[in-house]
VMD Tcl script that builds the backbone (N, CA, C; Angstrom):
set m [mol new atoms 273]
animate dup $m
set s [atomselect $m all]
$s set {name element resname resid chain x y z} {
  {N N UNK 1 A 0.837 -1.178 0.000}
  {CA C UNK 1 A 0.000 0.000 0.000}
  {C C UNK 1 A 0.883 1.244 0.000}
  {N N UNK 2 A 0.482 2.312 -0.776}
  {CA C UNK 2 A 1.798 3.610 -0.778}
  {C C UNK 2 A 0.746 4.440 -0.225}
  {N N UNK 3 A 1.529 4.937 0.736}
  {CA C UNK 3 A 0.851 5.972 1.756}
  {C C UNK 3 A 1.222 7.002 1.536}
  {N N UNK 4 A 1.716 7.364 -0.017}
  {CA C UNK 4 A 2.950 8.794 -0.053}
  {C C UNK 4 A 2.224 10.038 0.300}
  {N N UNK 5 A 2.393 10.852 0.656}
  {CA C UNK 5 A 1.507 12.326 0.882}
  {C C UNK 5 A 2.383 13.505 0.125}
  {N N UNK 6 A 1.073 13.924 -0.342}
  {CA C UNK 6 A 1.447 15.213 -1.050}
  {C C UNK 6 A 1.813 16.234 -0.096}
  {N N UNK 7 A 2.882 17.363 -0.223}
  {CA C UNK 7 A 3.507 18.253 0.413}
  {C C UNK 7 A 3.509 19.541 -0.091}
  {N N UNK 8 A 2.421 20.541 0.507}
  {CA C UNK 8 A 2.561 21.821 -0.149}
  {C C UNK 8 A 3.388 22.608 0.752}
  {N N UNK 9 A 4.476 23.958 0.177}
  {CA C UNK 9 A 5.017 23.880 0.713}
  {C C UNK 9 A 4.462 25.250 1.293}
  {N N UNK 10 A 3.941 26.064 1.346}
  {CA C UNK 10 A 2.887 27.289 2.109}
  {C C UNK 10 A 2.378 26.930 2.860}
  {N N UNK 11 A 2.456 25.925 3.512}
  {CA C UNK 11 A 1.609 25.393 4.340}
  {C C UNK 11 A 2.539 24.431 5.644}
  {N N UNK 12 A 3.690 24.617 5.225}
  {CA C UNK 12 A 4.493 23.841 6.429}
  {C C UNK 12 A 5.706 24.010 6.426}
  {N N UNK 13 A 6.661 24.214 7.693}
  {CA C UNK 13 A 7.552 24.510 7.826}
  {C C UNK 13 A 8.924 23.981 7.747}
  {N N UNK 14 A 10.356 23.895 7.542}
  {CA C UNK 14 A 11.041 23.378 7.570}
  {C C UNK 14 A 11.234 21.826 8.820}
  {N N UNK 15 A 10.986 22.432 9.999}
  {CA C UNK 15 A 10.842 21.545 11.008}
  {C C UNK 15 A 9.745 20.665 10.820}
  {N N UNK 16 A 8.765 20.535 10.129}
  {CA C UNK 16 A 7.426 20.044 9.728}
  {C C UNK 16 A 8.126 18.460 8.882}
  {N N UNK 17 A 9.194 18.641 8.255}
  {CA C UNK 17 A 9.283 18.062 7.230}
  {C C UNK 17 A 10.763 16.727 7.683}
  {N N UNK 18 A 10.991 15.408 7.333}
  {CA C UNK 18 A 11.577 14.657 7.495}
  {C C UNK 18 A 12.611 14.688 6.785}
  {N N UNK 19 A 13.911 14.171 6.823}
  {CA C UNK 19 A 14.889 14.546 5.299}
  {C C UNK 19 A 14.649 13.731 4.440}
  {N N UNK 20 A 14.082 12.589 4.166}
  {CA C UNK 20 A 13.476 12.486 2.887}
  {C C UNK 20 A 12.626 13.007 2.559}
  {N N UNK 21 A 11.674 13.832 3.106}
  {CA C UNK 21 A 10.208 14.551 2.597}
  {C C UNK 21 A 11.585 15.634 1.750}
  {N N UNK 22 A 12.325 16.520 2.579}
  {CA C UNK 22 A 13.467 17.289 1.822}
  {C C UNK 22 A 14.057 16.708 1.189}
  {N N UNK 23 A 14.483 15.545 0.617}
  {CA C UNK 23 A 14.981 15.329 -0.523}
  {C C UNK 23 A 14.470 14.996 -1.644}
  {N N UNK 24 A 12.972 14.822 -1.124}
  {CA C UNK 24 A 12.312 14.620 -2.292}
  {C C UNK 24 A 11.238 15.827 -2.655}
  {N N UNK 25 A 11.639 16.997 -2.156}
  {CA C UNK 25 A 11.326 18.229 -2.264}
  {C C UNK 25 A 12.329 19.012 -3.415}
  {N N UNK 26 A 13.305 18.286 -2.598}
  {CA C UNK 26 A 14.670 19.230 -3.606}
  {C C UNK 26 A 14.386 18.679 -4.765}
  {N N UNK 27 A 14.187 17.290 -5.549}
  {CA C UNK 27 A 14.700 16.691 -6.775}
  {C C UNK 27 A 13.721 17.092 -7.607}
  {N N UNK 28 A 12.746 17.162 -6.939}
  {CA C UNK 28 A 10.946 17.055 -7.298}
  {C C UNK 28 A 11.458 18.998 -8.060}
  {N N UNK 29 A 12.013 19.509 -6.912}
  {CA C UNK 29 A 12.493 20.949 -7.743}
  {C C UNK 29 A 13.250 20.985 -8.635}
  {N N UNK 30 A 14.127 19.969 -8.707}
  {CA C UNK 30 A 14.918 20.174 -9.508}
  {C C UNK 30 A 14.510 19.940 -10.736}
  {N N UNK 31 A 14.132 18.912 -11.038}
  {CA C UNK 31 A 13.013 17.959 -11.893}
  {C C UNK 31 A 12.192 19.104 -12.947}
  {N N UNK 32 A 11.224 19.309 -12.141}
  {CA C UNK 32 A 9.871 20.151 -12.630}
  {C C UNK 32 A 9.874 21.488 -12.612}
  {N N UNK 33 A 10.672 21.997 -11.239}
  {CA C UNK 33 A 10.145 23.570 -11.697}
  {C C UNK 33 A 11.486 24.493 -12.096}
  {N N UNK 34 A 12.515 23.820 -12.597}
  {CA C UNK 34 A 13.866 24.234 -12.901}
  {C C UNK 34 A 13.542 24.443 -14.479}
  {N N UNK 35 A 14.156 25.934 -14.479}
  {CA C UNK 35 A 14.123 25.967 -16.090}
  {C C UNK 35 A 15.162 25.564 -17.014}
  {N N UNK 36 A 14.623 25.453 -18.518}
  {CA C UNK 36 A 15.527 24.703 -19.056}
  {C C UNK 36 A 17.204 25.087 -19.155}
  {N N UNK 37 A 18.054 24.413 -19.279}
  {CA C UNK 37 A 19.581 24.148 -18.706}
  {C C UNK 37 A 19.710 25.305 -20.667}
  {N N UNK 38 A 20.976 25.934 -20.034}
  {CA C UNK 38 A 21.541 26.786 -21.215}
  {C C UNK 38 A 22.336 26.183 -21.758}
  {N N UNK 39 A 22.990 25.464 -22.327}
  {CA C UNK 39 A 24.110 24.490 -22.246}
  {C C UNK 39 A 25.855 25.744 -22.675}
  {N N UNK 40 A 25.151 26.412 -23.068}
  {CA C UNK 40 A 26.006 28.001 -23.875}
  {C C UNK 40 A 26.123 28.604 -22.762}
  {N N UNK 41 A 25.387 28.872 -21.745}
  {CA C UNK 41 A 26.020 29.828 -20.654}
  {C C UNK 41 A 26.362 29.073 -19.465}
  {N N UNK 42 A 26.344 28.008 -19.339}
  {CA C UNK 42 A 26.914 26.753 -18.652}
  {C C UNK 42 A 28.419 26.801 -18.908}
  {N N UNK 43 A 28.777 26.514 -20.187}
  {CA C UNK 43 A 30.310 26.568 -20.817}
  {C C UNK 43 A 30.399 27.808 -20.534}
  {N N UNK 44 A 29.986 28.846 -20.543}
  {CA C UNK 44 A 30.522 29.810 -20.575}
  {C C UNK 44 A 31.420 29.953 -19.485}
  {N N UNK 45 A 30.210 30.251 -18.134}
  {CA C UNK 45 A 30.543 30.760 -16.847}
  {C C UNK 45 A 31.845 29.521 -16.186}
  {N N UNK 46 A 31.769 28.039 -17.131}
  {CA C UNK 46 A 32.213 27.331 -16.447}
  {C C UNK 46 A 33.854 27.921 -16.876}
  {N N UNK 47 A 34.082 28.163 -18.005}
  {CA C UNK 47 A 35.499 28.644 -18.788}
  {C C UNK 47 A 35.924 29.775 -18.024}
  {N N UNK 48 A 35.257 30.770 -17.590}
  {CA C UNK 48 A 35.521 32.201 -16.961}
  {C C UNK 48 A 35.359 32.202 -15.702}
  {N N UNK 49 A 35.151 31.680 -14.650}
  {CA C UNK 49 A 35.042 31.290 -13.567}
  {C C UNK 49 A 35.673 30.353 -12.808}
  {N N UNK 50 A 36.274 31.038 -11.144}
  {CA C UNK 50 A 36.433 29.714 -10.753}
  {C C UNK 50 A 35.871 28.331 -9.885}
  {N N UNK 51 A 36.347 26.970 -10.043}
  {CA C UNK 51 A 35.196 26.090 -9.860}
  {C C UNK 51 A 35.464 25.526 -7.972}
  {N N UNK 52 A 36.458 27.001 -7.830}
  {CA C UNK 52 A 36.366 26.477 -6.347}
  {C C UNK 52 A 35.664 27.693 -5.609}
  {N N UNK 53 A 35.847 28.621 -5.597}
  {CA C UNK 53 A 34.814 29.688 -4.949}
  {C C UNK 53 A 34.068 30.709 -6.106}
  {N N UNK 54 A 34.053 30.443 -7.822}
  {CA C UNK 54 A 32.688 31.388 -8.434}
  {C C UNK 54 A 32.754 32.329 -8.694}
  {N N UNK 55 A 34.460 33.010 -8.127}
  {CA C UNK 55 A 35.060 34.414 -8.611}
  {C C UNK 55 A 35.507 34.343 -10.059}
  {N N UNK 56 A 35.440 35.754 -10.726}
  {CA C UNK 56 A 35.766 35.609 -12.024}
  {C C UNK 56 A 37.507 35.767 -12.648}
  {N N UNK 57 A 37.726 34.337 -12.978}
  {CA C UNK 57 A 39.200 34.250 -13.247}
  {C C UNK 57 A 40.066 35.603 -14.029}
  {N N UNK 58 A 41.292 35.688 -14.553}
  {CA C UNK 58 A 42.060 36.500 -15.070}
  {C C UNK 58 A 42.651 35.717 -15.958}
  {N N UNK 59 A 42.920 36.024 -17.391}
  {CA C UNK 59 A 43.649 35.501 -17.478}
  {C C UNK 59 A 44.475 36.062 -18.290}
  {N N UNK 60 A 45.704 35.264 -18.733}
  {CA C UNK 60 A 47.106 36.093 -19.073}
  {C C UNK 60 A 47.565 34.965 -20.683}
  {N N UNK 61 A 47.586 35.644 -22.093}
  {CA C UNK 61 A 48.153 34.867 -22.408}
  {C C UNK 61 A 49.347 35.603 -23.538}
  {N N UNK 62 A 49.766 34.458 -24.184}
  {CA C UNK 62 A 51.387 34.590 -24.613}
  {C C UNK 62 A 51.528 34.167 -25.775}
  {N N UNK 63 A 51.362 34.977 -27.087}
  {CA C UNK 63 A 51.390 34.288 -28.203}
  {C C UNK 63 A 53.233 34.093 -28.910}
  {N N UNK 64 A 53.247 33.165 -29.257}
  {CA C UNK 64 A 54.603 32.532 -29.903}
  {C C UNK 64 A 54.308 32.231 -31.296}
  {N N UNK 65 A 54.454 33.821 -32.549}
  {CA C UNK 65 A 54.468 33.213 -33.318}
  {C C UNK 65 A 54.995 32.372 -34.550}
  {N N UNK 66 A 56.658 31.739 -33.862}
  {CA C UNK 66 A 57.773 30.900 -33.991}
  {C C UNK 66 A 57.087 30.039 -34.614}
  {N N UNK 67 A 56.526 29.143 -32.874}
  {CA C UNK 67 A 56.336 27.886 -32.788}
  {C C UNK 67 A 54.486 28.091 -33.030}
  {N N UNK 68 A 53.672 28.862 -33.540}
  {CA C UNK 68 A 52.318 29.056 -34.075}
  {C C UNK 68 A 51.205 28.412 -32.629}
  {N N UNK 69 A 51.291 29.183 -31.705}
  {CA C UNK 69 A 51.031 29.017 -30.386}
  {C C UNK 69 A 50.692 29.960 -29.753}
  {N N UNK 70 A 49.236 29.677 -28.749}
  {CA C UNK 70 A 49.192 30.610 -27.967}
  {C C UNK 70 A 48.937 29.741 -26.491}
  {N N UNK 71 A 49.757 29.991 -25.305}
  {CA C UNK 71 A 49.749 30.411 -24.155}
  {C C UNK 71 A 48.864 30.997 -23.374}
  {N N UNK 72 A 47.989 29.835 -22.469}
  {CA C UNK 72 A 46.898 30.864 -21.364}
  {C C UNK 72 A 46.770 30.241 -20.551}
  {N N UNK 73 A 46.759 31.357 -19.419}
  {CA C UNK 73 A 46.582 30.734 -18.136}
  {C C UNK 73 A 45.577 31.687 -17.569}
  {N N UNK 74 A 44.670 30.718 -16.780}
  {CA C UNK 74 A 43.379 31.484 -16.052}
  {C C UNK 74 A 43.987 31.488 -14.335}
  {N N UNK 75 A 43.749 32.562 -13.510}
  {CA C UNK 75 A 44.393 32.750 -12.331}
  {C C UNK 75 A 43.133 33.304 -11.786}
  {N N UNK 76 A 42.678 32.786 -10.402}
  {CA C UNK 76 A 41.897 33.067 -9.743}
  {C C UNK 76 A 42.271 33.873 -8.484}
  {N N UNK 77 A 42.104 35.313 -8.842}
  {CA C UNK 77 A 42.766 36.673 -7.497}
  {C C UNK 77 A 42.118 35.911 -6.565}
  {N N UNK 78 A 41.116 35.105 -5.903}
  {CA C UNK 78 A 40.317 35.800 -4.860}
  {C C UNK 78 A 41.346 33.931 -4.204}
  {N N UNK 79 A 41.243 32.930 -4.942}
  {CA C UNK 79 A 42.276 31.758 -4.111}
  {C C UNK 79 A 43.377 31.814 -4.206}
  {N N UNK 80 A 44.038 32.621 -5.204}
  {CA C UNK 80 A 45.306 32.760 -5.806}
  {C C UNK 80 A 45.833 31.365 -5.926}
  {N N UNK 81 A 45.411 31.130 -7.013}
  {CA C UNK 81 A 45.941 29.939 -7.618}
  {C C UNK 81 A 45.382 29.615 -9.151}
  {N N UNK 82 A 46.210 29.245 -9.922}
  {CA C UNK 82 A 46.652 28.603 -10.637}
  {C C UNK 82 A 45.772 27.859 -11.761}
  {N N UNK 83 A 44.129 28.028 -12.130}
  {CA C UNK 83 A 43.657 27.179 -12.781}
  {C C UNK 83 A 43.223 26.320 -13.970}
  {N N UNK 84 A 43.692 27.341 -14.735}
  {CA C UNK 84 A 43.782 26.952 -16.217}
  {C C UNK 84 A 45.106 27.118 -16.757}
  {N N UNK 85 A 45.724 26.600 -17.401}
  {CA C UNK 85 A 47.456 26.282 -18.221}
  {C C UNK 85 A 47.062 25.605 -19.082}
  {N N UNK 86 A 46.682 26.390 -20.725}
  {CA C UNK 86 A 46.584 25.815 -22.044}
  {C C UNK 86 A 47.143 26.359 -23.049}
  {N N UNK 87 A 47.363 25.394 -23.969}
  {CA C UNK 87 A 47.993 25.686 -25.114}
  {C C UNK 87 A 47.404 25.712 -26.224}
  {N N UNK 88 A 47.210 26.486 -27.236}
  {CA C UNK 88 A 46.236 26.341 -28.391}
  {C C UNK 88 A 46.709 26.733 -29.470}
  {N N UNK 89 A 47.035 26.322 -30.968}
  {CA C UNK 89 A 47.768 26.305 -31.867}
  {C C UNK 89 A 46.849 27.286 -32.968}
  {N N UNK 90 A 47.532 27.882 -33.233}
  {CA C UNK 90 A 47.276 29.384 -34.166}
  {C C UNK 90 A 47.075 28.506 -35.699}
  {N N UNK 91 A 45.611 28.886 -36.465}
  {CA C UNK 91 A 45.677 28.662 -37.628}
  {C C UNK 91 A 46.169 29.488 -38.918}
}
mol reanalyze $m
mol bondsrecalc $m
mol representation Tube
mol addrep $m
């Protein structure tokens, strides 16, 4: 027999609720009332940002056009460190 109960949430409080009633609050949000995913500003923020505290990286690069190369590194002021070191070849 499923005894599941519906959960509105105007009507009851955090303390009201069990942590599975909250986890199946969260997914149920995530699920249904989440709008659709950008996949373009996803990459974006994920490239320009950093993925340990969300500050917006710096970055520095170095073109070599010897060896037909460019040099970049993304540096995050706010951890100071180090997060992107790529190389990308000049057409």
């Amino acid at each position: 027999m499923n005894t599941e109960k519906k959960i509105k949430i105007d009507e009851i409080t955090e303390k009201d609720l069990s942590a599975s009633d909250i986890a199946k609050l969260t997914v149920e949000a995530v699920i249904h009332r989440a709008e659709p995913i950008d996949h373009r500003q996803s990459m974006i923020e994920y490239f320009n940002h950093c993925s340990l505290c969300g500050s917006e990286l710096e970055f520095t690069h170095v073109t070599q056009f010897q060896y037909g190369e460019v040099h970049m590194e993304g540096f995050c002021p706010c951890c100071e460190i180090k997060l992107k070191d790529e190389v990308h070849s000049l057409q």
